[in-house]
N, C-alpha and C positions, 0 to 999 in steps of 0.2 A: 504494500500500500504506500502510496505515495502523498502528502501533505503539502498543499501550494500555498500560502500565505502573504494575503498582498494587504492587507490591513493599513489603514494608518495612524500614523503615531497620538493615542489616543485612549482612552482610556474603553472597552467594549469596542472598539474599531466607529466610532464615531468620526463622520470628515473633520478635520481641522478648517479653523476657520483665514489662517492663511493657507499662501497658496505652497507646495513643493518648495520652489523658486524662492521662495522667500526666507523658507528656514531648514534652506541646505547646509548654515554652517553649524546650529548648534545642533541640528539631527546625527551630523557626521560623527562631531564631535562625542556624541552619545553612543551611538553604533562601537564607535571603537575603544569605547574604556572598559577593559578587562573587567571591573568589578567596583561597580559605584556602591560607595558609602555612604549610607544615613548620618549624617552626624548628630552627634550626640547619643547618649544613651537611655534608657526606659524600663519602667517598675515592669514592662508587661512585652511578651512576646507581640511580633509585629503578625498583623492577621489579614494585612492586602495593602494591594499598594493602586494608584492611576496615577497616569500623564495629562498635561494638554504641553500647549507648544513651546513654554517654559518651565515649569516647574514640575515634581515628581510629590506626589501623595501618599504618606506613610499611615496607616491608622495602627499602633499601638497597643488597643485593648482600651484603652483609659488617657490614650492621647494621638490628637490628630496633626501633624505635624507635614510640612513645606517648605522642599527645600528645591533648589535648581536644578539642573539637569544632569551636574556635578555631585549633588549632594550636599552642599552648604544647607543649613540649615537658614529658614527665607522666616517661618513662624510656629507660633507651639500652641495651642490650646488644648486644656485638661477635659477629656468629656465625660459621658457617663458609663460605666461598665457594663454591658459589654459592644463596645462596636466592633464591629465584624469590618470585610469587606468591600470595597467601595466601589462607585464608578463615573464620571463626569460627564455631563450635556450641559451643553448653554452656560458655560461659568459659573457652574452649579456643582459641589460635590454630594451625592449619593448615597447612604452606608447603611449597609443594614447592621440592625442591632437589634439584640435582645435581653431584656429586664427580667426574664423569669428561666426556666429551666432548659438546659438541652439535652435534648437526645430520650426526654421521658417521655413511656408510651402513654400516657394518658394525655398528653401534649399539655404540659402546664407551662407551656412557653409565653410569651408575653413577647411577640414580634411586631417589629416598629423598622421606619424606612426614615433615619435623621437626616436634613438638607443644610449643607451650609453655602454660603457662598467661597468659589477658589479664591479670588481676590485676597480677602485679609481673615477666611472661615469664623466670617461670624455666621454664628447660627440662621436660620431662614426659615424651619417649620421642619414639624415629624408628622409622618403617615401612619396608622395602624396596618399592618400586615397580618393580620391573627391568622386569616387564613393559612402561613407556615407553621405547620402542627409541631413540627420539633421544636424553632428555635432559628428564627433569622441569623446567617454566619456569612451570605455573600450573596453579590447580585453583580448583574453587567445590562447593558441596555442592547437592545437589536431592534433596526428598524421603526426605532422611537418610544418603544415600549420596554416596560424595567421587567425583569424576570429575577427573582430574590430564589436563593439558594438556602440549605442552611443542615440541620442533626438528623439522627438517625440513629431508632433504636437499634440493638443489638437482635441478630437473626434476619432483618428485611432484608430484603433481596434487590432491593429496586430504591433509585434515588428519586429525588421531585424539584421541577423549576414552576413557582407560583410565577404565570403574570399578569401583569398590572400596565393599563396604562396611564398617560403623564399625572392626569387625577388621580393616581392612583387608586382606581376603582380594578377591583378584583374577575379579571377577566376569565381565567384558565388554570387550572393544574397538569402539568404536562410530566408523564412517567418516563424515568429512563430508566432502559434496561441490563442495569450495569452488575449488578449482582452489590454483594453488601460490599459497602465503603467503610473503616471504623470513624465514626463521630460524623456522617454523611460526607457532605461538600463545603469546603471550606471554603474556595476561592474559586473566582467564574470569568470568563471573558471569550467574547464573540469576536472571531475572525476570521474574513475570507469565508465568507458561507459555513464556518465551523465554528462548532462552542468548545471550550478548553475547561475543563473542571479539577484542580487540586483538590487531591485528598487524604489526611493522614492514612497511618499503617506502617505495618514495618514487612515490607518496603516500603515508603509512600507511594499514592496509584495517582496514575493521571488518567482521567478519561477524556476523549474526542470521541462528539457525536458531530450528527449533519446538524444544520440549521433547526431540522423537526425534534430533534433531541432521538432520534435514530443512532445505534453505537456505531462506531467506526472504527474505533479500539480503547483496549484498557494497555497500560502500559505502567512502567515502574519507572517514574519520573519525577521527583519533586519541586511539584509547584504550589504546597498547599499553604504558604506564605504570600503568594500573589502573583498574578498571571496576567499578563496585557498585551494586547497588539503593538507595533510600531512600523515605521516604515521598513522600505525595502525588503518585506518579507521576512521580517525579523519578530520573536516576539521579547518581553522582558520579565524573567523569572525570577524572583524574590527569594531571597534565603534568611535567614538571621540564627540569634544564638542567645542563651542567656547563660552566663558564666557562674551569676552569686545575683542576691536579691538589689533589684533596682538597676540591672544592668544587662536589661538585653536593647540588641542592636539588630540593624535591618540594614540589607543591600542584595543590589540587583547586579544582573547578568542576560547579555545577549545570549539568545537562542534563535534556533530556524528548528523546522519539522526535521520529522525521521521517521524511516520505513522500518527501524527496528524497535526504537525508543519513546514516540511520538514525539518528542523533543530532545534536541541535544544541545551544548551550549556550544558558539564559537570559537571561545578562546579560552585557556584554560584562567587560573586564575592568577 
């Protein structure tokens, strides 16, 4: 199987709102750095990341944090525990989070969709999501409409993308048939007609389905830190680490598709 990936640099493969031409020197620039750093460091492992045509988007657990393309640290705001995953439209960031339990079968989750603005992340307004019965953990946007990802009890066989459109009025429950993930789907992003889903495990699992949420493969790949399109058929895979309490860290890595791996990374580190 083969994976073509023409995305761009964006968060869910949303068009940018310049043009190519325009921001051929910092995309470059980005393409070829072996291994961007988050700077700074955090009470709380990092749980996804997005782009727009400057700046990179780290959510933390308990902080939301922007830095440049580089990784400079741009701003930091404390939010509420637990934000998940992110994704960005219209100078707006996205994040699902959840206030009550994950991965319990009686679904005593408490799932919410927080907006802030990219600019300087002030706050902007939260959605209810209840319809995610685990526990809101990740979302990405396709064709205008938000799809939230998120837990999963132990034994299910099958993952779930809830969507919603811009009102966030609850549209769809859409089943993937991926067999059981540990703690569901962590992190989500649409590109090039595919969706890319991180998922813990030991190994970590990556799944790629079609656009209808059809498998395409399961693979052992870790992106369950954060996963996003970029140009040139590249996407950008998240790693981090926690050493001791108050001190984990986050950074990214170019990758392109793979016939054997579903993703592999360019350059080593």
């Amino acid at each position: 199987m083969k994976y073509l990936i023409l995305s761009s640099f964006i968060c869910a493969s949303i068009p940018l709102a310049k043009s190519a031409a325009s921001a051929d020197e910092p995309i470059e620039q980005f393409q070829i750095a072996k291994n961007i750093k988050c700077e700074g460091s955090y009470a709380h492992h990092l749980q996804g990341i997005c782009v727009d045509d400057d700046a990179i988007y780290w959510s933390f657990t308990t902080q939301l944090v922007k830095t440049d393309l580089k990784g400079k640290k741009l701003n930091q705001i404390p939010v509420v525990n637990h934000h998940g995953d992110l994704c960005h439209l219209d100078g707006k960031l996205y994040v699902a989070v959840n206030l009550g339990k994950f991965n319990d079968p009686q679904g005593n989750a408490d799932s919410w969709v927080y907006v802030y603005n990219a600019s300087d992340l002030s706050f902007v307004a939260k959605h209810e999501t209840q319809e995610v019965f685990h526990g809101a953990g990740g979302m990405s946007v396709q064709d205008g409409n938000f799809f939230v990802v998120g837990g999963l009890p132990d034994g299910v066989q099958e993952n779930y993308a809830y969507e919603y459109d811009q009102e966030f009025k609850f549209i769809k429950k859409h089943v993937i048939a991926s067999g059981h993930t540990l703690l569901g789907i962590q992190t989500a992003a649409f590109a090039n007609n595919r969706w890319w889903f991180g998922c813990y495990g030991t190994p970590k699992i990556l799944l790629v389905t079609d656009a209808k949420f059809k498998m395409i493969g399961r693979f052992e790949f870790d992106c369950s830190l954060g996963i996003v399109g970029v140009r040139n058929g590249k996407l950008l895979s998240a790693s981090g680490s926690c050493n001791k309490k108050d001190d984990c860290r986050g950074s990214g890595r170019i990758a392109v598709g793979s016939d054997t791996s579903g993703i592999q990374y360019t350059v080593s580190k």
